[in-house]
N, C-alpha and C positions, 0 to 999 in steps of 0.2 A: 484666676476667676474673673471673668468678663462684668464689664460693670456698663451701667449709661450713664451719661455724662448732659443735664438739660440746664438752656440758661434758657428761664422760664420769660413772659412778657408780650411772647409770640401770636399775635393772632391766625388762627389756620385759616385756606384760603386753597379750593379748587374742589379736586374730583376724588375720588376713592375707590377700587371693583375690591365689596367683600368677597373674602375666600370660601370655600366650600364648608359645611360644616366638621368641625371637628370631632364632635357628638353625634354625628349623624356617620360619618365614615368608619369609626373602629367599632361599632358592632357590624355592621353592615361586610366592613373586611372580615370579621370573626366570620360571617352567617358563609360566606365563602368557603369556609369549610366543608360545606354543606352541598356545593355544586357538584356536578360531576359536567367536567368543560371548564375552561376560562373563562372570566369577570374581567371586567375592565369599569371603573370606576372614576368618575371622573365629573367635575376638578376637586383634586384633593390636595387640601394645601399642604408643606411642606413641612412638619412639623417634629419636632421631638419625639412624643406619642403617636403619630402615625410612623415613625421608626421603628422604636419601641415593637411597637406589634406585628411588624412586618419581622421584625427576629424572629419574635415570638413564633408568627405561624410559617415563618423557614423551619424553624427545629422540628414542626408538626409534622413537615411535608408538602408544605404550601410553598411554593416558587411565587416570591412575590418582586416585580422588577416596576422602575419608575419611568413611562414617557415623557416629560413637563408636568402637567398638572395629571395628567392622566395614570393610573397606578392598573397591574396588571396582574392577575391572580389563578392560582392554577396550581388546583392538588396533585401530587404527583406522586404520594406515598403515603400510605395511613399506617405505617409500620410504627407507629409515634405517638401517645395520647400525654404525653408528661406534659405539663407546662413550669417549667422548672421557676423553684423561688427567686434566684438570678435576675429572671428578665420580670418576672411578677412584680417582685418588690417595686422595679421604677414607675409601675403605672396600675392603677387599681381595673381597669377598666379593662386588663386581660383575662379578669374572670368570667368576659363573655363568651371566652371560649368553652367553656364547661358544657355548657347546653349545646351547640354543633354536635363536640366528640362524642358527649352521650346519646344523643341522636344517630349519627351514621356511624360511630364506631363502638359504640354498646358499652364504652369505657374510657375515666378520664379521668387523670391523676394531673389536679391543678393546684399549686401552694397558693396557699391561705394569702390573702391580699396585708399587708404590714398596715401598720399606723398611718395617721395623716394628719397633718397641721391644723386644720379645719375640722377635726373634731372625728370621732371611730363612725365608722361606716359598716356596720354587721352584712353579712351576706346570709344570715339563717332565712329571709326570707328566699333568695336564690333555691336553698338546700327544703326549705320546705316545699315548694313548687314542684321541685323536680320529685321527690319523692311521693308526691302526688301522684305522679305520672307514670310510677311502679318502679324507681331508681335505688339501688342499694348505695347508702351512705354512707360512710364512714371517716374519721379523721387519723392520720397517720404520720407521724413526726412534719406534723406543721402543713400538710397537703390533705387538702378536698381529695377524698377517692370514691367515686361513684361510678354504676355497671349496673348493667339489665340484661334483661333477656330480650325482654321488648317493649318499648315506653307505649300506654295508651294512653289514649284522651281521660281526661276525668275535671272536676273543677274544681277550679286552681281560686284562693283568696290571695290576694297580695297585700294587702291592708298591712300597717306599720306605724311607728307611734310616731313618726313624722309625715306621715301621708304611705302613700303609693312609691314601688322604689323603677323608676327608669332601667337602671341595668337588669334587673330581676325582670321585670315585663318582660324585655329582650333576649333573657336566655330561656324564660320559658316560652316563649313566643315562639322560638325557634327548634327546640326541645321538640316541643308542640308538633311542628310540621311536619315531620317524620315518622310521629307518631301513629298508630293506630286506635281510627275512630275522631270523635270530636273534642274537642280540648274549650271549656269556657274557661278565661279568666273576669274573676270580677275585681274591683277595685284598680284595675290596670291602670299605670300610668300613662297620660294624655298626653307629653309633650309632643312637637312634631317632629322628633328626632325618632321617637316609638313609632311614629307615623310614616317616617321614611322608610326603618327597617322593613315595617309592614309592605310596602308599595315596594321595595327592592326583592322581597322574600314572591311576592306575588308575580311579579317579571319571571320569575325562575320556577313560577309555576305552583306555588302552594298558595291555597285557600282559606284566607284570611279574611275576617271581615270584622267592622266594628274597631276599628284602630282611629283612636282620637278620642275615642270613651272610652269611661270604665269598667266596658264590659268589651270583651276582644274573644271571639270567636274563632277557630283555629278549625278547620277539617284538614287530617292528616294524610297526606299524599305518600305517594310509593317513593319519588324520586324527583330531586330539582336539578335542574340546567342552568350551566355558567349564562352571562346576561350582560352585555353593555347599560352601565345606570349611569345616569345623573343626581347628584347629592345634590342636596337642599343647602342656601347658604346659609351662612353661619349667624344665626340671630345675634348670640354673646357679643361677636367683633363688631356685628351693627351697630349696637347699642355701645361698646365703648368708642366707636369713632361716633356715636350722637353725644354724647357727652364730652367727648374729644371737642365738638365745635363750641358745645356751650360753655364750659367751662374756660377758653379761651377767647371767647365774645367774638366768634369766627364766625363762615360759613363757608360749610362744605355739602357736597354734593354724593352720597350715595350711591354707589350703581351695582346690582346684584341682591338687592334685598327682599326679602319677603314679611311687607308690615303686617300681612294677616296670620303670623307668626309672634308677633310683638306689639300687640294691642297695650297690655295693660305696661307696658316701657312708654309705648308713643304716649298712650294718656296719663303719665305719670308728667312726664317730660312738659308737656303743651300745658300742663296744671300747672309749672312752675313758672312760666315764661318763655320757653323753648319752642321755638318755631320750628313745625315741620310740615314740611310741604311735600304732594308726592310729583316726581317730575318725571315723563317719560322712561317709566322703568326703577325709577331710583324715589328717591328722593332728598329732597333738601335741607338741611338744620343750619339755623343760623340764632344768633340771642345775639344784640346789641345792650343787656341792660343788666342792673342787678334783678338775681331769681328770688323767688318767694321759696320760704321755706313751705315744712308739706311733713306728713307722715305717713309711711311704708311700710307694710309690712311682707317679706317673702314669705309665700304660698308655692306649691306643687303648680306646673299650669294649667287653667291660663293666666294667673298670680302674675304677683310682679317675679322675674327667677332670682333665686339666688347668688346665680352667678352674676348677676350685674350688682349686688347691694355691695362691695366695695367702691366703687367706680362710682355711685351716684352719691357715696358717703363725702367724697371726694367734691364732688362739685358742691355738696348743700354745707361743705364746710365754709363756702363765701356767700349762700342765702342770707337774706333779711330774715332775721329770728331764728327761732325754736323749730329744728327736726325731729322727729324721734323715728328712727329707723330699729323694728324688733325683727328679730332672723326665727325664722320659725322651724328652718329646714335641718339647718348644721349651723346650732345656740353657739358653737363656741369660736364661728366663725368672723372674729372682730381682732385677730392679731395685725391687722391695719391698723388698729385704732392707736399703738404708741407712738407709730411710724407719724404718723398722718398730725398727733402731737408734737413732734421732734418740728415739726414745718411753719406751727403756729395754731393748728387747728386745738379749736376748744370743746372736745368729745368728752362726755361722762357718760359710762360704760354701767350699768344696773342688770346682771344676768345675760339674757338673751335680749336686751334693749340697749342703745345707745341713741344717748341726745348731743344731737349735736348746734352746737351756736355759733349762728354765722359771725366770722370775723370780716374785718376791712380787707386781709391780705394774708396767705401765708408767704412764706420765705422759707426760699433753696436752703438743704442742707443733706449732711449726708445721711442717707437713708438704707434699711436694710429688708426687702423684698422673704416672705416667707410662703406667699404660694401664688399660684398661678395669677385670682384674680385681683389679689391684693397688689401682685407688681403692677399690675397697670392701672388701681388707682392712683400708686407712687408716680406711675409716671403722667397720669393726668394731673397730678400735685403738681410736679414736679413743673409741667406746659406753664401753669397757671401761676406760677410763686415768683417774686422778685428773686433775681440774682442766678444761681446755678445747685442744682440738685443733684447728688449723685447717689445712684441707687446700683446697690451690691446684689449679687448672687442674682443675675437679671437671666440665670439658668433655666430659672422658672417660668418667666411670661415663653418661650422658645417653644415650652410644651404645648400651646394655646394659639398661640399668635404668629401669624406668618410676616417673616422682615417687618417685625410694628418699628422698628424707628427710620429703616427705608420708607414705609407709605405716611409715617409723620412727616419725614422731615422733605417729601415731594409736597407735602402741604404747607411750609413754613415751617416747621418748628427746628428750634437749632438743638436736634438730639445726635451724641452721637455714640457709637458701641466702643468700648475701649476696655485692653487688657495691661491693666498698672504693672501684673508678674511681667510682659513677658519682654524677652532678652534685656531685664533689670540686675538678673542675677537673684534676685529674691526667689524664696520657694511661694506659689501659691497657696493659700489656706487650705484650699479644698485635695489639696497635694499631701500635705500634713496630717489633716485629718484621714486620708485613707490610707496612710501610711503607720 
């Protein structure tokens, strides 16, 4: 099992091109299902979960092949609507196929999404959606099975006791398009990744409008066409290479970003001390000082997101005073919080709140990584701590992150990837355990 290995101390120092979005590419690759012709996507960074998916929609009948950043797509068989629990289990985010196959293929037997570290993630609003839209539903040893005759327009609430749900938007959104007549969703979520799928679906020919509100309007078209797109980049990687600079009293340089994507991060950031500058395309962060503490709270957007409240947990663990960072989205998403202690950091944990007090310094130790965003505030810890950090099970940022300790350590920082099993003669853990 692959670990990183950081001796912390390091000020970062140069340039950065964030990757394409990650959240913005796997529904987008799902809504592919939906073409009739080739897609070609592009840039799509190289990821775990963008793997993942691409099995996925091989088993469906999707031929999916990789040019460099550019990903290449094209049905070639709809004899297939299973999306087996196998490849489901590794990524939650395959349930956006549901909505494509019940669109053009009238049926679609997809397993129930598993557990997740960060706290259950129901899909009933997905299943209420679609059955809005005249979808027969059913559950059958562990798998979503839904089939129609014909999906119509009708209107859709998405509303949820945590807001609006992004992947839900997305499958009825696309559900939606195929359908007959007009489809309103109200309560739809807003992010820009909802926003991309919309402007990708719309290239291919369906009519969409109202994407960025909560109110999305869908007229259902007869048939779409494959489409050369361009994805949006990736807000989440922005935001932890700006915190990447501050938390190492660095300055780096941005290229690829879209700040009117990341409003309430930029004004979070510049509230503490965090300089950000925008510079020909990019922009700049750079913090020479101790930051001020500040309190947060994660909202649906245009909120501060959730995916960045591990990673800013990280830096305000060396603020002047008192944080208090409440998670509003996914409460039980603070299993950073013992790790991030193991280092020196002074967090008290109260429900869905955590206070965090700034220390003088944490310090390298070994550390144990349990989901995607949380490994990389380990390893913003990790930049930032006296001595050497080693953070386990680093399987997880892979899914998220493209080469993050190649584009750290072109910035300075001395990270590097290493496998303690191999040719030691030891069994790896993660060997064990699936044995």
């Amino acid at each position: 099992m692959e670990q990183f290995v950081i001796r912390g101390g390091r000020r970062l120092r140069g340039q950065v091109s964030i990757s394409g979005s990650k959240n913005s590419a796997l529904p987008i690759m799902a809504a592919c299902l939906l073409a009739e012709g080739p897609c070609k996507l592009y840039p799509v960074p190289s990821l775990a979960d963008v793997d993942f998916l691409g099995e996925l929609l091989g088993e469906l009948g999707c031929q999916v092949s990789r040019e460099g950043s550019n990903l290449l797509l094209q049905v070639k068989s709809e004899s297939s609507s299973h999306a087996r629990y196998d490849i489901v289990r590794k990524m939650r985010a395959s349930i956006c196929v549901l909505g494509p196959l019940l669109a053009k293929r009238k049926y679609a037997r997809v397993a129930l999404p598993g557990g997740c570290s960060i706290g259950s993630r129901p899909v009933d609003i997905h299943l209420r959606g679609l059955r809005a839209l005249g979808a027969r539903i059913k559950l059958d040893s562990g798998d979503i099975v839904a089939d129609c005759d014909e999906l119509i327009g009708a209107e859709v609430f998405l509303g949820g006791p945590f807001g609006s749900t992004v992947t839900g938007t997305a499958n009825i959104m696309m559900a939606a398009a195929l359908a007959k007549g007009t489809t309103l969703i109200e309560c739809a979520a807003c992010e820009p990744e909802v926003q991309d799928l919309a402007a990708f679906l719309n290239a291919m020919g369906a009519r969409i409008s109202g994407a960025g509100s909560p109110r999305v309007t869908i007229e259902g078209v007869k048939k779409l066409t494959g489409v050369d797109y361009r994805i949006i980049p990736d807000r989440i990687e922005a935001g932890t290479f700006m915190i990447a600079a501050a938390i190492t009293n660095g300055e780096v340089k941005l290229e690829n970003v879209r700040v009117d994507h990341m409003m309430a991060v930029v004004d979070k950031l510049r509230e503490i001390g965090v300089i950000i500058e925008k510079n020909n395309g990019g922009v700049v962060v750079s913090s020479n000082r101790r930051i001020a503490a500040t309190d947060v709270t994660t909202q649906p957007y245009p909120g501060f997101p959730t995916d960045l409240q591990a990673q800013l947990m990280a830096l305000l663990c060396q603020a002047n005073g008192n944080s208090i960072l409440t998670e509003k989205i996914y409460p039980d998403r603070f299993l950073h919080v013992a790790e991030l202690g193991r280092m020196g950091a002074n967090i008290h944990k109260e429900g869905p709140t955590a206070i965090v007090t700034g220390v003088s310094e944490l310090v390298g130790a070994p550390v144990m990584a349990s989901d995607l965003r949380a490994s990389a505030a380990l390893v913003l810890a990790g930049m930032a701590a006296s001595g050497t950090t080693v953070i386990n099970r680093v399987y997880h940022i892979d899914r998220g992150y493209e080469s993050i300790e190649s584009k750290l350590a072109a910035l300075g920082a001395d990270i590097l990837r290493e496998d303690p099993y191999k040719n030691s003669g030891k069994l790896d853990p993660a060997t064990i355990a699936a044995e």
